[in-house]
C-alpha positions in Angstrom: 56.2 18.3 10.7 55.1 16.6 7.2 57.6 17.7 4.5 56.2 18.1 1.1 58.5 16.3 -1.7 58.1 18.7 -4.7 59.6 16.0 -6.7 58.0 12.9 -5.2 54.5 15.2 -6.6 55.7 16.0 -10.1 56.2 19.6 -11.8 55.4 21.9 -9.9 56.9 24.0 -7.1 55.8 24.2 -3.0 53.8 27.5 -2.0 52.7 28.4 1.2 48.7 28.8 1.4 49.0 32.7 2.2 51.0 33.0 -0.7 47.9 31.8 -2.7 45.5 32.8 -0.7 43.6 35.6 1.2 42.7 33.8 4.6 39.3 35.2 5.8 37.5 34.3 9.0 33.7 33.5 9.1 31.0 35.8 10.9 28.0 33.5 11.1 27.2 32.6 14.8 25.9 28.8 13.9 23.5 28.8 16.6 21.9 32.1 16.0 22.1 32.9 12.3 18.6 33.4 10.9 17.4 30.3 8.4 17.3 31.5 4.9 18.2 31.2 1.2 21.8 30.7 1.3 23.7 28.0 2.8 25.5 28.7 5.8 28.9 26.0 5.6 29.9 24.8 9.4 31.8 22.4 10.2 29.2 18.9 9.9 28.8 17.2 6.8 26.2 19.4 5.9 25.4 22.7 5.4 22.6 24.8 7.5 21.0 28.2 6.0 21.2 31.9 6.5 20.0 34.8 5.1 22.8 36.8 4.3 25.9 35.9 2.8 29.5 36.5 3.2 31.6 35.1 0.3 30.3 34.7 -3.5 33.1 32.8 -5.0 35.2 29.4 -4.7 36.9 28.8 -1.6 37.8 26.0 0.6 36.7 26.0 4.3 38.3 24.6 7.1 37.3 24.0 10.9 39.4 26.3 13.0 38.3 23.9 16.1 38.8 20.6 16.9 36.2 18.5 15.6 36.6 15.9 18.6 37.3 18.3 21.8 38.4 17.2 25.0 41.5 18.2 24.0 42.5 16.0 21.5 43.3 17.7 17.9 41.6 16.2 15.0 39.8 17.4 11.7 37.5 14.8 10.4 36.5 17.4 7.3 37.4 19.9 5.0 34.8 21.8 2.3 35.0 22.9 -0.8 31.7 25.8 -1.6 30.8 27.9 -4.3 28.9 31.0 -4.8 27.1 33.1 -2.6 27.6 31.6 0.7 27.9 32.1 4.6 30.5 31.0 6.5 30.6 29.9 10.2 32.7 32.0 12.7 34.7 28.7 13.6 36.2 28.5 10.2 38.0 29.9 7.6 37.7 30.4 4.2 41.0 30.2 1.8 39.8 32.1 -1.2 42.2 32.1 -4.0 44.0 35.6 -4.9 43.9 37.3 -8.2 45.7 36.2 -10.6 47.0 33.2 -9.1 47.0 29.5 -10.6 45.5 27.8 -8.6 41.9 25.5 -8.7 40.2 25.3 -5.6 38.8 21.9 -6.4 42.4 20.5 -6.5 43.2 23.2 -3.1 40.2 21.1 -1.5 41.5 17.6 -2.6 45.1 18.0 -1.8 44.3 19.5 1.8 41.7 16.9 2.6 44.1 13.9 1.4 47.1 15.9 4.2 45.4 17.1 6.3 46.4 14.8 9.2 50.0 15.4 8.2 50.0 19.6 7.3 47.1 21.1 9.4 46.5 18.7 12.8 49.9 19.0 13.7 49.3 23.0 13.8 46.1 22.5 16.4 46.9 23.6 19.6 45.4 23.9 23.4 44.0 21.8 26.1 40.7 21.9 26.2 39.3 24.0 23.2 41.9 22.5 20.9 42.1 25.3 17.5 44.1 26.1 14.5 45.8 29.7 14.6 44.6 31.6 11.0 48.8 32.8 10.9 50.1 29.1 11.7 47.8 28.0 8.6 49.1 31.0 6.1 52.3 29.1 6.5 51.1 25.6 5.3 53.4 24.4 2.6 50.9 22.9 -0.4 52.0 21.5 -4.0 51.1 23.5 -6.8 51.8 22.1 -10.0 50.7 23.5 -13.5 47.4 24.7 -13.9 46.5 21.8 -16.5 47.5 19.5 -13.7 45.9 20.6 -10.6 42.4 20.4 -13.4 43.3 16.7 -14.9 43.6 15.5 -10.9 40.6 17.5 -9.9 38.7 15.9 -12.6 40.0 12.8 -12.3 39.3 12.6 -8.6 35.6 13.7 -9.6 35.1 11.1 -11.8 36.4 8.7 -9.1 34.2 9.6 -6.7 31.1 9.7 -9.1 31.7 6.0 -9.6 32.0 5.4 -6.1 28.9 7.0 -5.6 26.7 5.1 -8.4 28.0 1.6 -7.0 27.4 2.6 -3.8 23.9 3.5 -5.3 24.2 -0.6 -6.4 24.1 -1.6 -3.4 21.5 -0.1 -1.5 19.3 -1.0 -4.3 20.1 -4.7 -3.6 20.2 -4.1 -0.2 16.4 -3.3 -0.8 15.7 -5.9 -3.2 17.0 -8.9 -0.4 14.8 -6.7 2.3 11.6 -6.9 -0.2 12.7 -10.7 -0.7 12.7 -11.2 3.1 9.5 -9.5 3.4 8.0 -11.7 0.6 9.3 -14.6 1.8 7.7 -13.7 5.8 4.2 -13.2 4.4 4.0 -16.1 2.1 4.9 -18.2 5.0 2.5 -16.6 7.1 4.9 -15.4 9.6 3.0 -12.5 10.9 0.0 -14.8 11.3 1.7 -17.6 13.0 0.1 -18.7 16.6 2.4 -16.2 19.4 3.8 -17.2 22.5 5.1 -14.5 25.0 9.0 -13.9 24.0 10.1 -15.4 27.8 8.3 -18.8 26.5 10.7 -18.8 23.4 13.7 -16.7 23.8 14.4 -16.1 28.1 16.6 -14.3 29.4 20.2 -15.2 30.0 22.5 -12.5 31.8 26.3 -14.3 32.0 27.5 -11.4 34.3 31.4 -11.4 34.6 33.1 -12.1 37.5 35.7 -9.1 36.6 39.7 -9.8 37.0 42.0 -6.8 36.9 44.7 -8.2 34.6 42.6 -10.2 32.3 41.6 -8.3 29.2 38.3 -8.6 27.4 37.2 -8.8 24.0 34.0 -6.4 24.0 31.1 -6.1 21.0 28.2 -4.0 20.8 25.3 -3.4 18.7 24.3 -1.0 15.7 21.3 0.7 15.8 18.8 0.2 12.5 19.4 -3.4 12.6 23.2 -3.3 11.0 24.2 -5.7 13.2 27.5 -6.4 15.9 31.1 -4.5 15.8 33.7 -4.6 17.6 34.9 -2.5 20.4 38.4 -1.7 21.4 39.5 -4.7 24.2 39.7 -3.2 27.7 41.9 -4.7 30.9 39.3 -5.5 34.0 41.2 -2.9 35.9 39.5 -0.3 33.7 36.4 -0.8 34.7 35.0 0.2 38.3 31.3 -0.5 38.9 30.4 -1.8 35.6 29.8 -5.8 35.4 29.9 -6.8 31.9 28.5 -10.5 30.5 29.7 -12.9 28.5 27.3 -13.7 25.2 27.4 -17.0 23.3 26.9 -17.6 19.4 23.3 -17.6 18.4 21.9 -15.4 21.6 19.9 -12.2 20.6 21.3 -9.0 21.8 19.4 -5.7 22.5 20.6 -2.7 23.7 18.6 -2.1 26.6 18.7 1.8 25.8 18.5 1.8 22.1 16.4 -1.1 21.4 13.7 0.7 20.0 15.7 2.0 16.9 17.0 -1.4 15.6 19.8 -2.1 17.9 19.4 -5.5 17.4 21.4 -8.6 16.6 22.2 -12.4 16.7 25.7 -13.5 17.6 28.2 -15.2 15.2 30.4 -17.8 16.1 33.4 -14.9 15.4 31.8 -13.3 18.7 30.9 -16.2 21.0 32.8 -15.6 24.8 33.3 -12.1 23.9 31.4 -9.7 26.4 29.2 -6.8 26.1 28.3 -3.7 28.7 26.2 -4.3 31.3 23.5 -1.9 29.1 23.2 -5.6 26.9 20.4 -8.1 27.3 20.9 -11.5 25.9 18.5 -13.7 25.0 18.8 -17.5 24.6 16.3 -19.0 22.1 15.1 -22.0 22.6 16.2 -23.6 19.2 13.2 -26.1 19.4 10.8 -23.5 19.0 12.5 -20.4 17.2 15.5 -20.0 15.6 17.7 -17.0 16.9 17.8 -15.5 13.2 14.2 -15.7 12.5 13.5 -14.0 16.3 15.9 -11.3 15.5 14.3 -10.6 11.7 10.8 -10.1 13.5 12.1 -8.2 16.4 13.7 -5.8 13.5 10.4 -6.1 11.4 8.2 -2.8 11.5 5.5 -4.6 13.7 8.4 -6.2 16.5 10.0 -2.8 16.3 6.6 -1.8 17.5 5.9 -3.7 20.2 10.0 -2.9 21.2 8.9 0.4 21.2 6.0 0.3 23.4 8.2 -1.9 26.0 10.6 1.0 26.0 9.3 4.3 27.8 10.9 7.5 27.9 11.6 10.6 26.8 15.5 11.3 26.4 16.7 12.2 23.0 17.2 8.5 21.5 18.1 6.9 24.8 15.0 5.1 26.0 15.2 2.3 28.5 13.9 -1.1 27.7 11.7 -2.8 30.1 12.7 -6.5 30.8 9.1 -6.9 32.1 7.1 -5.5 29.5 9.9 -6.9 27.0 9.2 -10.8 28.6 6.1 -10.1 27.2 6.2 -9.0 23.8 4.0 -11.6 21.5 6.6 -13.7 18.9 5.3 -15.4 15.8 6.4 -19.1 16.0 6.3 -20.7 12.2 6.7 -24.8 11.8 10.2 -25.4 12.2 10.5 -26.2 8.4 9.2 -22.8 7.6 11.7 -21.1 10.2 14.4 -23.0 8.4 13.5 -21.6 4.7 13.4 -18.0 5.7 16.4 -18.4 7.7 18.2 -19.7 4.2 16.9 -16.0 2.5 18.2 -14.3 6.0 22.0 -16.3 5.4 21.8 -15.1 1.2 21.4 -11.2 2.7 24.2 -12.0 5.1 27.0 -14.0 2.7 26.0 -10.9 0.3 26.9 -8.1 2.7 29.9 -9.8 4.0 31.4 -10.2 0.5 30.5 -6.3 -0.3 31.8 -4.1 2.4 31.6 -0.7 0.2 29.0 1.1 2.2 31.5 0.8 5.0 34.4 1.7 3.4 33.4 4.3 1.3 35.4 6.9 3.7 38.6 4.5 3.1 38.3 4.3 -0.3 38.5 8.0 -1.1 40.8 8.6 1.0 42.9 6.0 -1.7 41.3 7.3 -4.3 43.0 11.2 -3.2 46.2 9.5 -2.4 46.1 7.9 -5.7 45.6 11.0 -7.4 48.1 12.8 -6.3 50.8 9.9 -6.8 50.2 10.5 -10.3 48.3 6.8 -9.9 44.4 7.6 -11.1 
């Protein structure tokens, strides 16, 4: 169990939550409260509606289930709400008592930095993993002078604000590079270029893997909304039963034959090249004297390729919708001069070098949570 270190945190003493707060449970069904004027907090990012309300003050709410299942305890969010509010019947509200000390904002920031120390620990089960409401009274918390708990709330605030505005930064040059590419497609006349059926240009290439048990294997898949490659966690061949994944090579185009239609889409760096991907991957292999893997991939990703995707992909399941290598063979590519290709690719590797230097929009999550621990090390 995480032990608090009253002196490690500065003046203050350690409380436990029902000490300095009245626990109360939430009565809103989330599936069948009725929509309405105030929000209804559950246990997503955000908030639905209802029309009534339970609470009308500060309080911070917390998932009384396990917000992975399958019996594995994990949190991934605590919230802090204000006013008149409902609250779902899978969390809890800690509402500060009378008279006490205490800032909510600061109760909201110091749980969410500990919570995987104070508050996962405490879930328990099999297969519906949950928090017990007495188990959490008993949570030991910091609470340092009331001046204090409102200079780190503030502080932390601030913080975040900032983060927010540069992440703000980037998305607007995120837009002005796609705007760029656009400008760059139609001055060259990509999308009037003479088309050749993608087989003729980009066929193809399945390297299926002749599985061994004790070999392991580096595995990579793709984002949807054209974000481009991760990487998976490595698996042993004895893992796998009927699956046959395939090898991909640097510079193939990768689709996701179920989620092609929304952008999953990519080209393969040399970082990636002889790692494999599921057997749910098509690869295709450009041929380099006619179209360059990056330019196929930007017009595949464009509004008019994500079109034609679309059309070769039929189906109704919620976003899965399987690609059709037949109808995908024959999806109409653009094919500008090669010295054209070669100028929009040098606009395509600008975007690129630019979002491999910035990696805020992905770390956003990892930066608060330094930013909280920060804060309460006495550090912002």
């Amino acid at each position: 169990m995480f032990s608090l270190d009253a002196g490690a945190q500065g003046p203050g003493g350690i409380v436990s939550l029902g000490a300095i707060c009245n626990l109360v449970k939430g009565e809103t069904p989330t599936m069948k409260s009725v929509p309405g004027n105030y929000p209804l907090v559950v246990t997503g990012a955000a908030p639905r509606s209802s029309n009534e309300f339970q609470f009308d003050c500060e309080a911070v709410c917390i998932p009384l289930v396990s917000s992975t299942g399958h019996g594995h305890a994990a949190i991934h969010r605590i919230h802090f709400q204000s006013g008149k509010f409902a609250l779902a019947n899978i969390m809890v509200a800690l509402v500060p008592k009378h008279g006490v000390p205490l800032n909510a904002k600061f109760l909201h920031l110091f749980l969410s930095a500990h919570k995987d120390e104070l508050l996962v620990p405490l879930m328990a089960g099999t297969s519906n993993v949950s928090l017990r409401v007495p188990d959490l009274a008993e949570v030991p918390v910091w609470l340092p002078p009331l001046e204090t708990q409102e200079r780190i709330a503030s502080g932390v605030e601030q913080a975040f604000a900032k983060l927010e505005t540069a992440k703000g930064l980037v998305v607007e040059i995120h837009s002005d590079f796609d705007r760029l590419l656009l400008a760059s497609a139609r001055q060259l006349g990509l999308f009037f270029a003479p088309r050749h059926s993608l087989h003729e240009v980009a066929p193809l290439n399945r390297r299926i893997v002749d599985v061994l048990p004790e070999q392991k294997y580096d595995e990579i898949a793709c984002r949807s909304f054209g974000k481009g490659v991760f990487e998976k966690p490595s698996f042993l061949g004895s893992e796998l039963s009927w699956q046959r994944p395939n090898v991909v090579r640097a510079g193939d185009v990768l689709l996701s034959n179920i989620k092609a239609w929304e952008g999953a889409i990519a080209v393969v760096s040399s970082q990636h090249n002889g790692k494999v991907v599921s057997h749910r991957y098509l690869t295709l292999s450009c041929l380099c004297a006619k179209i360059l893997p990056e330019v196929l991939c930007y017009y595949l990703l464009s509004p008019e390729g994500l079109e034609q995707i679309g059309a070769a992909s039929p189906g109704t399941a919620d976003r899965n919708r399987t690609l059709n290598v037949k109808k995908l063979h024959q999806i109409s590519i653009p094919i500008l001069p090669m010295d054209d290709q070669l100028r929009l690719k040098r606009v395509l590797k600008a975007k690129e070098e630019f979002l491999a230097l910035n990696t805020l929009e992905i770390d956003a999550e990892s930066l608060r949570r330094s930013i909280l621990s920060k804060a309460f090390r006495g550090e912002l």
